[in-house]
N, C-alpha and C positions, 0 to 999 in steps of 0.2 A: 580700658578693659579691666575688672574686676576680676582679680585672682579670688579663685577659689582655694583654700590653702586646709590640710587636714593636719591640725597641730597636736601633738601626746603631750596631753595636761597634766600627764599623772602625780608629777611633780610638784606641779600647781596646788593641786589639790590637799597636798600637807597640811595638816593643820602644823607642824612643830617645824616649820621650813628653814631650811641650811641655804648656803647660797646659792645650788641650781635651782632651787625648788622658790625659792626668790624670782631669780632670772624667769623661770618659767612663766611664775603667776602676773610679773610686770609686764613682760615683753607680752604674752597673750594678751592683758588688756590696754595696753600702747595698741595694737596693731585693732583691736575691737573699735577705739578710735579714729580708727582712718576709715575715707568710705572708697578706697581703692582694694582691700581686699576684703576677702570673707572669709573666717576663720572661725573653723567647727570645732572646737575641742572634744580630743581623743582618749580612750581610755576602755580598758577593759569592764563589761556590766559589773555590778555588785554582785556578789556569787558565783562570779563566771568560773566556770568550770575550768578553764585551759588556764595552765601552769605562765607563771610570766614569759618565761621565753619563746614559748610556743604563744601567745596573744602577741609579741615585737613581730613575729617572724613570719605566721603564719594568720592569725587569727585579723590584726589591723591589715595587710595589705588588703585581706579578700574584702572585708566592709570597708575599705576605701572603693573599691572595684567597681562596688555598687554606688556610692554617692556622687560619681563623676568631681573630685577634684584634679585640679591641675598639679598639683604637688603635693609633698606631706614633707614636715619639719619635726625631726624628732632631736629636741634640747636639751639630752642627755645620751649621748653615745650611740646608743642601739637602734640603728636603721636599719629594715629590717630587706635582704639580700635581692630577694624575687619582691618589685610592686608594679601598680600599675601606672606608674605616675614619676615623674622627677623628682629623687627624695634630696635634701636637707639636713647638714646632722652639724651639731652644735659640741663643740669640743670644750669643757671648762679647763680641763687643767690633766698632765698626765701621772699625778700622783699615785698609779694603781702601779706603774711601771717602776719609780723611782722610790716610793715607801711602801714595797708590798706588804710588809709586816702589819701596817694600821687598817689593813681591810681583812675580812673573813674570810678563810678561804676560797667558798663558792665566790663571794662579791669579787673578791681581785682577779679568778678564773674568769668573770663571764667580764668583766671591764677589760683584761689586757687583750679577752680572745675576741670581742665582738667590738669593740673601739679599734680597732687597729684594720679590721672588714668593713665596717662604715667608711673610714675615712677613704679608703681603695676605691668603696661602692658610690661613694655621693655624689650626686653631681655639684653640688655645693658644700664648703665645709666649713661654719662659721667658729672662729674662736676669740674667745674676749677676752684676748691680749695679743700684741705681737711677739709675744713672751712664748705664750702660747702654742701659737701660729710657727716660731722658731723650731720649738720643742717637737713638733708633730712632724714638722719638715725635715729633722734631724733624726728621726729617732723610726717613723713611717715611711719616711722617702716617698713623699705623700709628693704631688702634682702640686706647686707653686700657684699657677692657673686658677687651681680650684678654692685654694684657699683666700680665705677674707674675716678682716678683722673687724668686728664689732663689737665698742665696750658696752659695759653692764653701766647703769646710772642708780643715785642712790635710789633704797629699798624702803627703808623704813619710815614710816608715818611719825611726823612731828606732833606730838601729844601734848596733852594739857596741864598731864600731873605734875606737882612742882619738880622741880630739878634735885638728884639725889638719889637715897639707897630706900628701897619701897619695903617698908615693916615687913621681917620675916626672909628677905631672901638673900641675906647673908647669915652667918655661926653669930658675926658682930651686933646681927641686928639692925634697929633705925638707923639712920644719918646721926653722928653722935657730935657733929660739928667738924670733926678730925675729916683733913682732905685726904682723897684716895686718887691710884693710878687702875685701871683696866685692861685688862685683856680678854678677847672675844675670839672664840673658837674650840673645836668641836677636844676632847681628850685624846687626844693623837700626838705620837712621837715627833709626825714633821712640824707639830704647833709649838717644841722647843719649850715648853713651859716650867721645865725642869730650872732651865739656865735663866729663865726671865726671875723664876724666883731667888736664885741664886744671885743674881746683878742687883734685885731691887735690894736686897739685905746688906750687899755690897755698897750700893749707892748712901748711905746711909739719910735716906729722906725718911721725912716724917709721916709719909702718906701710908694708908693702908694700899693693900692690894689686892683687888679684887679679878677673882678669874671666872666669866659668864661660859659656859658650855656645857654640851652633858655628853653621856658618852655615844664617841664615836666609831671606833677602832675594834679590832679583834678583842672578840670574848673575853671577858675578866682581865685582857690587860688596862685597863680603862681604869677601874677600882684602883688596883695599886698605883697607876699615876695619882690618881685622885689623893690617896692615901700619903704618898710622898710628900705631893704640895700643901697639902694641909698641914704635914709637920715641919716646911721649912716657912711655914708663919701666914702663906696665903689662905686670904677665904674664896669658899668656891660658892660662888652663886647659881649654879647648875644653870638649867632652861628659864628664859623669860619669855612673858611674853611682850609683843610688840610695847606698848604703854611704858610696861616696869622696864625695858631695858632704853628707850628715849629717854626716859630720865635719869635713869643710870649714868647714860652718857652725857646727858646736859647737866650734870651733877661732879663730874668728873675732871681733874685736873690736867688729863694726859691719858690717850691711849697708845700700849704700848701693845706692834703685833711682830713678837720674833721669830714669825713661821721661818721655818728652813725652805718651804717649798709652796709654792700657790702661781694661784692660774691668773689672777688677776686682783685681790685684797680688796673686797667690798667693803670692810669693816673701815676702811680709812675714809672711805668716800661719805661714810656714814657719820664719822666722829665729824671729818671737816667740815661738813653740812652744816653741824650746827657749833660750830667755833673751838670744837675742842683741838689743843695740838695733836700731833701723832710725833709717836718715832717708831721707825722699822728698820725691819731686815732690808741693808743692802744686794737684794736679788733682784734678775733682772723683771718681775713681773710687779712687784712691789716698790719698783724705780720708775718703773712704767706708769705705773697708777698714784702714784706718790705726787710725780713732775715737779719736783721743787721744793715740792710745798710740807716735807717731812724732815726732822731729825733719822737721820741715817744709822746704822750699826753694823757690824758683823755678829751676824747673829751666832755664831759658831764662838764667840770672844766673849766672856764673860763679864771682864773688865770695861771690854769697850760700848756692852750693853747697858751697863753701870753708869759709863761716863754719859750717856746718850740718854741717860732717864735724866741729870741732871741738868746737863744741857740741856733739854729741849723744855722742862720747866723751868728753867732761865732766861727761856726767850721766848714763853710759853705765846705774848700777846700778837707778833710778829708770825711764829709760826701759824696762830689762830687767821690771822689777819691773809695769808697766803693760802690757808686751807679750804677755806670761805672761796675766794677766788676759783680755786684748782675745781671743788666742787660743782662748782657754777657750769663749768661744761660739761659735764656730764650728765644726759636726762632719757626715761626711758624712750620720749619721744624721736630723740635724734637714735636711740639703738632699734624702733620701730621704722625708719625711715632706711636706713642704709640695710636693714632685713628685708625690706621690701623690695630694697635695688638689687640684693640676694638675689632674691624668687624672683624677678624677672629676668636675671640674665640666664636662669635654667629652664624657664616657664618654657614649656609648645606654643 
């Protein structure tokens, strides 16, 4: 039998994608790939008149109503109360709850009050991590039953440009020979980037350090992060695109990710893809996705984030050598496949 499935792409749709908006566009075309389901992507018209939360709530169940699907899968929180159908809702991480300060106000109102009624309402609750999946359990007193874990696999397309810093999107400039360290993610308090620069300066390595993201967090607090890191010696490479930031990474001696808080750390699966080491925060979602195969830290330790940039470009080959591995099971096929065992254990 061929599931019919009515998936919200909206996310997908991003041209400037963070990591649901990843999750969304891979896992939709993973599942285009199988010929056991069919998968309509969802989405409010272009000029639609209805307000976002009345198009979740109101405006998609009625046009699912009419298309006869068997379910709807929505990959960002907001499933929408009243459908006609077995709904799906995909949990990345509860950072609305535990860093309210890095969202806007309206944004962290409608994530704590409408993630927390999906996860009650769904018949299925996917989250990509057991991290995750903990945190929802602990915190929602959410049905064990319902919940199910399935990881994210890497995202980003292996490109052709040489390996390195691409003309113009650093303060520094070209590739000037001089090796660099990286950090990837969005300008927010829980990405800790304050104390990464503070360790690297500590550490006294010779590398530059480079930090890719642009803003992400509540209004104008974003600039002043920006402005900080800039004077304790970092360059901030703002938004890349897909191309410029593969070679970034294949360019790079080390990335270093010392979130305080994440759902699941894409960015690792990314580096060890193509051989670069990592070191992280010792947290449980980034132990989870790590397996091994990372230099570890306390990201709250300044010192011990120091010691952990050295370390791990000391054993840089070994770590490379384990990352490579770790990567290798992770693909969006096998997150396409155990989503589809999802949808049928809800399916009519």
């Amino acid at each position: 039998m061929v599931l019919r499935v009515a998936f919200d792409a909206r996310d997908a749709r991003d041209v400037r994608r963070r990591g649901w908006g990843r999750h969304a566009a891979d896992l939709l075309a993973a599942l285009r790939r199988r010929d056991d389901v069919a998968v309509r992507a969802c989405g409010p018209a272009a000029g639609g008149r209805l307000p976002e939360i009345a198009w979740e709530q109101v405006g998609w169940p009625a046009r699912i109503a009419g298309d006869g699907a068997d379910l709807l899968h929505q990959p960002n929180c907001f499933l929408p109360r009243h459908r006609p159908c077995p709904g799906v809702v995909t949990v990345h991480d509860l950072a609305f709850e535990v860093h309210p300060d890095d969202f806007a106000p309206r944004t962290g109102w409608k994530y704590r009050t409408f993630t927390r009624r999906a996860v009650a309402d769904a018949e299925a609750v996917i989250c990509v991590s057991r991290a995750t999946a903990d945190d929802v359990l602990e915190r929602y007193d959410a049905d064990p039953a319902r919940l199910h874990v399935v990881p994210n696999g890497p995202s980003l397309g292996h490109g052709t440009r040489p390996p390195g810093i691409a003309p113009g999107t650093t303060p520094g400039g070209p590739h000037d020979g001089r090796p660099y360290v990286v950090a990837i993610g969005d300008l927010r308090a829980k990405k800790n980037l304050e104390r990464l620069v503070a360790a690297w300066r500590r550490s006294g390595v010779e590398h530059r350090l480079l930090l890719v993201g642009t803003a992400g967090g509540a209004p104008g607090a974003e600039q002043e992060l920006a402005a900080r890191l800039r004077a304790g010696g970092a360059e901030l490479c703002g938004w890349l695109a897909d191309d410029e930031l593969d070679a970034l990474l294949r360019g790079a001696d080390l990335l270093v990710h010392p979130s305080l808080f994440e759902g699941f750390g894409l960015v690792l699966l990314e580096a060890m893809a193509r051989g670069v080491p990592v070191a992280c925060s010792d947290i449980p979602s980034l132990r989870e996705t790590a397996g091994g195969a990372a230099e570890l830290f306390d990201p709250r330790d300044v010192d011990d984030l120091a010691r952990a940039i050295v370390d791990a470009l000391a054993r840089a080959d070994a770590l490379a050598r384990a990352g490579v591995a770790r990567a290798a099971a992770f693909s969006w096929e096998r997150a396409a496949e155990e989503t589809v065992a999802v949808y049928r254990s809800v399916a009519p």
